[in-house]
C-alpha positions in Angstrom: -20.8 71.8 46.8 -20.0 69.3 44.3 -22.6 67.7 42.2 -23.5 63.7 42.1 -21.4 63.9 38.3 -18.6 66.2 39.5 -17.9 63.1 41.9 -17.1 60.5 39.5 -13.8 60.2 38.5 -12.8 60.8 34.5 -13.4 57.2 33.6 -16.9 57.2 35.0 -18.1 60.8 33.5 -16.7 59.6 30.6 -18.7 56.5 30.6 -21.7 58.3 31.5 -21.2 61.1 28.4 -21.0 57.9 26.3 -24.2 55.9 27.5 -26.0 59.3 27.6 -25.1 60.0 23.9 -26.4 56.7 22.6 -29.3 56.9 24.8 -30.5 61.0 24.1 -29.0 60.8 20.1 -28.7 57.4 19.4 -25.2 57.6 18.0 -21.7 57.0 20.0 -19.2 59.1 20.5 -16.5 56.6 19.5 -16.3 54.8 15.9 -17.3 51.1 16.5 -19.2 48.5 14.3 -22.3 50.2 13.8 -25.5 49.1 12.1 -24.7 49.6 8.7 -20.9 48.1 9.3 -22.4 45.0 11.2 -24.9 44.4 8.4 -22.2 44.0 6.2 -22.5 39.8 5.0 -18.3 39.7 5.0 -17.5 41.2 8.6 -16.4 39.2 11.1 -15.6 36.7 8.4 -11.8 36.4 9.3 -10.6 34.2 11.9 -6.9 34.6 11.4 -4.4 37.2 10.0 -1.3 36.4 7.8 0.4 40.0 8.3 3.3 40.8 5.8 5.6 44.2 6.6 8.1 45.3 4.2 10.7 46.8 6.5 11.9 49.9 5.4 9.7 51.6 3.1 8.4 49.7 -0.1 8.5 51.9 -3.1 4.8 52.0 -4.1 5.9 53.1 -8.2 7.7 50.1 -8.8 5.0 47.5 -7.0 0.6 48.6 -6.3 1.1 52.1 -8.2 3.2 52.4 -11.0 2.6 55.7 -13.4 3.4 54.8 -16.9 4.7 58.0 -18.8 5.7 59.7 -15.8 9.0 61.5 -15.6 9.1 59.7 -12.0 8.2 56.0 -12.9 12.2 55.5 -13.5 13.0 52.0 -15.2 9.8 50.5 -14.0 7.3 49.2 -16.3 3.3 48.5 -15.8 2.0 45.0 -16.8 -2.2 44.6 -16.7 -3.8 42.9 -14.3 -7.1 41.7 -16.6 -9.2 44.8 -14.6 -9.9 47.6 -17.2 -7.5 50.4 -16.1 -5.7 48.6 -13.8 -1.9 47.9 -13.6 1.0 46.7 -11.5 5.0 46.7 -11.7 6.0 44.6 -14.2 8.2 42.9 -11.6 5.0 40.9 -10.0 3.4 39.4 -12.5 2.4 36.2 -10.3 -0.2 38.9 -8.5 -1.2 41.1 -11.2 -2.6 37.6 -12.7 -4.3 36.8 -8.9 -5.5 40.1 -8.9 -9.2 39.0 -8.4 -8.1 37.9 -5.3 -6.5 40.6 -4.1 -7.1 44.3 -3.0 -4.9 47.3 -3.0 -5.0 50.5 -1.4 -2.9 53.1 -3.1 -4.1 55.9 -0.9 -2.1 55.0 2.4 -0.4 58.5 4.0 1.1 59.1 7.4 3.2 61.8 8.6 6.8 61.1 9.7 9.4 59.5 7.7 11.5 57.9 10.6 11.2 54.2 10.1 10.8 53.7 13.9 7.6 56.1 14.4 6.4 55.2 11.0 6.5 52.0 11.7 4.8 51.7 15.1 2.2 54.0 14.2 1.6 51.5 11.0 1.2 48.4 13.1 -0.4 49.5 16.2 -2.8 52.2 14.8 -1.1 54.4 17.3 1.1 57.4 17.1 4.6 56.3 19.1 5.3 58.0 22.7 7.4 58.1 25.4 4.6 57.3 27.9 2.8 54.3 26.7 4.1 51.3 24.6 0.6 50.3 22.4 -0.3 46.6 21.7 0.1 44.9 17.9 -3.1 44.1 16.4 -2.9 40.6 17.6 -2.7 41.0 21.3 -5.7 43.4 20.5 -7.6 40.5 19.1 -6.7 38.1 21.7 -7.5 40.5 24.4 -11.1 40.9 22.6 -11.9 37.8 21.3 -9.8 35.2 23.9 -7.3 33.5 23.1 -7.6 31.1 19.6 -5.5 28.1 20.5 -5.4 26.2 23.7 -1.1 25.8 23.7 0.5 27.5 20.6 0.8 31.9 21.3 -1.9 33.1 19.6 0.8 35.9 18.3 3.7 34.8 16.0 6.4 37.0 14.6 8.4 35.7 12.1 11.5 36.9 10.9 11.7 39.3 13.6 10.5 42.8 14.6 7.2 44.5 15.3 5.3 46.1 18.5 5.2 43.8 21.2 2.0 43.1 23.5 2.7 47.1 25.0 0.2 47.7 27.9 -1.3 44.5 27.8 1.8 42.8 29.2 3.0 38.9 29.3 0.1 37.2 28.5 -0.6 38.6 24.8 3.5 39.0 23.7 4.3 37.3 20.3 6.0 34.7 19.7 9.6 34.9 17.6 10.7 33.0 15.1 14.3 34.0 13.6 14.7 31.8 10.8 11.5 29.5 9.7 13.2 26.4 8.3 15.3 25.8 11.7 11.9 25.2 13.3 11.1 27.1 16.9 14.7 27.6 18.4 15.5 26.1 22.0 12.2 23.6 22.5 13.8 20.7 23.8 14.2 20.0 27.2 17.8 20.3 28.2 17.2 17.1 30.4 14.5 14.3 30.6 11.4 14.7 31.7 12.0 13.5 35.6 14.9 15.5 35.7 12.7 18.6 34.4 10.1 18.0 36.6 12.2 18.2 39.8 14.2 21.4 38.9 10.7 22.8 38.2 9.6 21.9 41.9 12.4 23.7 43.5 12.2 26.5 41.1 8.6 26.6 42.5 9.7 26.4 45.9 12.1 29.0 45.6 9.7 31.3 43.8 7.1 31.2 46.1 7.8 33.5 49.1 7.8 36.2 46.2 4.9 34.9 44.5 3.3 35.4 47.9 4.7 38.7 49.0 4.4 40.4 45.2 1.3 39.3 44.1 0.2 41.4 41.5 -1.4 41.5 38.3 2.0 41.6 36.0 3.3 39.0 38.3 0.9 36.6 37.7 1.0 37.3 34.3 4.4 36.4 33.7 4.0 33.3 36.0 1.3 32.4 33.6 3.4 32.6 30.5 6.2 30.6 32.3 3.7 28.2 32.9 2.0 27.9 29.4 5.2 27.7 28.0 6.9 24.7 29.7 3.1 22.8 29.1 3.3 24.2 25.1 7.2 22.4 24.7 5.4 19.1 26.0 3.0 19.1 22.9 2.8 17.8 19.8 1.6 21.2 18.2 5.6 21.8 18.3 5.6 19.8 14.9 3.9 22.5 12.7 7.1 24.8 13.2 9.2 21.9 11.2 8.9 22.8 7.3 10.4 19.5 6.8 6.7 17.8 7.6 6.0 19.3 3.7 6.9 18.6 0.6 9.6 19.6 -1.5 8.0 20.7 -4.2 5.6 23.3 -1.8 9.2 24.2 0.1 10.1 25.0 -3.4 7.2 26.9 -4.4 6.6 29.2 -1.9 11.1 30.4 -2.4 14.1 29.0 -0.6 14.3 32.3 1.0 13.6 33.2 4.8 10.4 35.6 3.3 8.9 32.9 1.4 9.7 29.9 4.4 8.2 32.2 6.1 4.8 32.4 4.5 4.7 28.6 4.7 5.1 28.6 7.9 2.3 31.1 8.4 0.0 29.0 6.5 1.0 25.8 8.6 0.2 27.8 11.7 -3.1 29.6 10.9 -4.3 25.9 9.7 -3.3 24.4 13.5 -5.5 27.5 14.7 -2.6 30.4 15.1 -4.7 34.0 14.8 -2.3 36.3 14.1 1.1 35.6 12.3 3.6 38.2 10.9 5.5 37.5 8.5 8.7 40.1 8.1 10.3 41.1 4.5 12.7 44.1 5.7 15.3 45.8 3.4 13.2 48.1 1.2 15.5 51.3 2.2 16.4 51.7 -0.7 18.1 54.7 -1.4 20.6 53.8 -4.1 20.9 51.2 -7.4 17.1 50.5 -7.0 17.3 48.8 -10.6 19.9 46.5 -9.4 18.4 45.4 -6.0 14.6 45.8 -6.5 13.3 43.6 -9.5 14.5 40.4 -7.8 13.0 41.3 -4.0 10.1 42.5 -5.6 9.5 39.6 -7.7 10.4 36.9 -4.4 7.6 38.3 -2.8 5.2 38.2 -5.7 5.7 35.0 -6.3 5.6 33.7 -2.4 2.1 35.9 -1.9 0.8 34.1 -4.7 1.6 31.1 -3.9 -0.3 31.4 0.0 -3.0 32.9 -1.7 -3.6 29.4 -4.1 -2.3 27.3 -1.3 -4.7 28.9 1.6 -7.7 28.3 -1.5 -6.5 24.4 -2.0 -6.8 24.2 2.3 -10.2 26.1 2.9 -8.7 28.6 4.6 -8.7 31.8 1.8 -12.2 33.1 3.2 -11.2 32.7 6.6 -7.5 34.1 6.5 -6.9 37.5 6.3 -3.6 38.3 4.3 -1.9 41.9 4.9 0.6 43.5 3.1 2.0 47.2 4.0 4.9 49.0 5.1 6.0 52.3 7.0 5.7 54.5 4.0 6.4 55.1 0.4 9.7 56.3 -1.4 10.0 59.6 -3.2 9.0 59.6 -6.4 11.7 62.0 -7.7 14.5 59.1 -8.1 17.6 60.7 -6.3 21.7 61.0 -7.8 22.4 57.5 -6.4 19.6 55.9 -8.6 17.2 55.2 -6.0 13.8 56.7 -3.8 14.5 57.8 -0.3 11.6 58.6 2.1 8.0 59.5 1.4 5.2 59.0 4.0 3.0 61.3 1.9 1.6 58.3 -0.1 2.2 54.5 -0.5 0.2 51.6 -0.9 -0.8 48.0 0.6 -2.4 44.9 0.2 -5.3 42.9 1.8 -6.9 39.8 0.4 -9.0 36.8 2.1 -11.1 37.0 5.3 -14.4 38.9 3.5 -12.3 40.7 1.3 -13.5 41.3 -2.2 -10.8 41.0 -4.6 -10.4 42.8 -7.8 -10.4 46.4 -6.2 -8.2 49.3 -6.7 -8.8 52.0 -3.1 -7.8 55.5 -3.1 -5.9 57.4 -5.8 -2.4 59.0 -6.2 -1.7 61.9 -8.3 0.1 61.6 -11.9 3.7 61.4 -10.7 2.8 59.7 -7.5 3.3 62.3 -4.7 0.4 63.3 -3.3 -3.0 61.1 -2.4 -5.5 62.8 -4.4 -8.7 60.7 -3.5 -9.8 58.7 -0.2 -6.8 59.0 2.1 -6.3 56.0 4.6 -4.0 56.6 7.5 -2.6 53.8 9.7 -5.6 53.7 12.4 -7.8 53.4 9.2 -5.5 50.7 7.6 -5.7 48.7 11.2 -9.3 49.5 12.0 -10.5 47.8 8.4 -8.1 44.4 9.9 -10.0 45.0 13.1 -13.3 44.7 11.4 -12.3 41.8 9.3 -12.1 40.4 13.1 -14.8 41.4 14.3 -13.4 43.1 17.2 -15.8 45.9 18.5 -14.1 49.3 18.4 -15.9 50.7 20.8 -14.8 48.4 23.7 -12.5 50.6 26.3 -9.3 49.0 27.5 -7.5 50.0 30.3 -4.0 50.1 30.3 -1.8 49.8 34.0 -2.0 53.8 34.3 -5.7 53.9 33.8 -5.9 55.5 30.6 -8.6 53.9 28.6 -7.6 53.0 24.5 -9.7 51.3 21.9 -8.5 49.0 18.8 -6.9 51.1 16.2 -7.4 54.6 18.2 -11.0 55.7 16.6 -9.9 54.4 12.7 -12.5 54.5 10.3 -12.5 50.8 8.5 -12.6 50.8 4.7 -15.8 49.3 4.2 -15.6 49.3 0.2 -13.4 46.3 0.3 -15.7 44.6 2.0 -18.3 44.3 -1.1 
């Protein structure tokens, strides 16, 4: 005869071994903000993420960890940064001299080098698989938190690319943006209002026998979405995607190119209340005439990060804006015949500044030529965990996807507390 516990199903002995855990030990069995995390003065401090992927694998020598007098440093020189033993690529001066504000972590490590896996895993906290598509890091915080803005997405991709809303369906799917200075693509109505309004009450007529008849969860959700949407292109917040509404001189600042639009736009959006924005920066497959195509690239996005950085300090919003740099992995440090670095997920490196993070910090360390991690690895669940405490989110909060599996934010991660002090 089956015991009482034998009964349950795997969700609720699961739930059970949990509570019984904290109760008899007084620990959990799943990483979440503990006592010491939640003590922490800067946690919880960010209320929006600016989050910048480099498609394609940034090299890490030639930006956040160059090795001067290395046989593998290639053409690449270090510049200081004003931090005793710190330098960066000689190609981003703009940061090195922000570097206060900034953090890097030199110790990131993952273990495929397919750019689709690698980069997944790096912005979901999940390893890919064929069963399960995981959510980006903002559907996680809009699932935990609620949603941050009455009518605007509180996900926007710009630039295209990244996980979509996976398991968690319509409701939390990001917004794209192709190009940022042609505004949000397709938001006017094709007809006036009236006219609008009586196509959308025979669309609703029409729908609703199957409204009726298949009247589940996704269902609803994507009703939902239609409906937000059509209410969201009757705004005014539709304004904030025209870069026009700034000046010339900021347009200017921040680069004419669709990276450092971009960025603008990301800051316009986080200050109408926007949580989560990506911002993309692809072509960093570099596997040939690195010299040729690097320098530039590297110094366009130097120069745009820098420029959010001072502009999010003149609006307020540097302590509450979380900026994220990274990318799917590293390149090889041994520079191949064609005069470039193909791929390395053994080690690379990332950014985070703003939103309770203390600037001036080097984490984790590389060895000589740049191959290996050699102190305080940080893997991608890590990497997202330490965005998801910048949030706030709790990490130990189960959610359930359609099949009933149960998955937490950044699948067990341990945050990098260091930068937060």
């Amino acid at each position: 005869m089956k015991s009482p516990f034998q009964k349950l199903d795997s969700l609720s002995r699961r739930a059970f071994a949990e509570k019984t855990a904290a109760t008899a030990l007084g620990v959990s069995l799943f990483p979440g903000i503990d006592r010491a995390i939640a003590a922490a003065g800067n946690v919880g401090k960010a209320k929006h993420v600016i989050y910048i992927y480099m498609g394609g694998g940034m090299t890490h020598l030639d930006t956040f960890d160059p090795k001067p007098g290395a046989d593998t440093q290639g053409q690449t020189k270090a510049i200081d940064t004003g931090v005793a033993g710190v330098q960066l690529s000689e190609y981003m001066p703009d940061l090195a001299k922000r570097f206060k504000d900034i953090a890097v972590v030199r110790s990131l490590t993952q273990r495929t080098g397919a750019h689709g896996g690698a980069s997944y895993w790096m912005q979901t906290g999940y390893q890919e698989n064929a069963a399960i598509r995981h959510p980006n890091m903002g559907g996680w915080a809009q699932k935990l938190l609620g949603k941050a803005h009455e009518q605007l997405p509180d996900t926007i991709h710009i630039g295209g690319g990244g996980p979509g809303s996976g398991f968690l369906g319509a409701t939390f799917a990001p917004l794209p943006i192709g190009d940022p200075s042609k505004g949000l693509p397709n938001s006017k109505l094709p007809v006036k209002q009236q006219q609008m309004n009586q196509r959308l009450k025979a669309l609703a007529g029409l729908n609703e026998p199957f409204l009726k008849k298949y009247h589940t969860e996704e269902v609803q959700a994507y009703s939902d979405f239609y409906d937000n949407t059509l209410e969201f292109l009757k705004g005014k917040e539709l304004e904030v995607f025209d870069l026009k509404k700034e000046k010339k001189e900021t347009r200017d600042a921040y680069g004419n190119g669709g990276f450092g639009q971009g960025l603008l736009l990301a800051k316009r959006l986080v200050k109408t209340g926007v949580r989560f924005v990506r911002v993309s920066n692809g072509g960093w497959d570099m596997h040939g005439d690195l010299w040729n195509r690097g320098p530039g690239k590297i110094n366009g996005f130097s120069k745009g990060i820098s420029t959010l950085i001072d502009d999010l300090k003149a609006e307020g919003l540097f302590d509450s804006t979380l900026v994220v740099l990274t990318t799917e992995f590293g390149r090889t440090p041994v520079i191949n015949q064609r005069g470039g670095r193909d791929h390395h997920p053994r080690c690379f490196s990332g950014m985070i500044a703003g939103g309770g993070i203390q600037g001036g910090q080097v984490y984790g360390k590389t060895d000589k030529r740049a191959i290996a991690v050699e102190e305080k690895p940080v893997s991608p669940a890590d990497f997202n965990a330490t965005i998801a405490t910048a949030l706030g989110l709790d990490r130990e909060k189960r959610v359930f996807a359609p099949n009933g599996r149960p998955f937490f934010v950044a699948d067990g991660g341990k945050p990098i507390m260091e930068l937060f002090s």
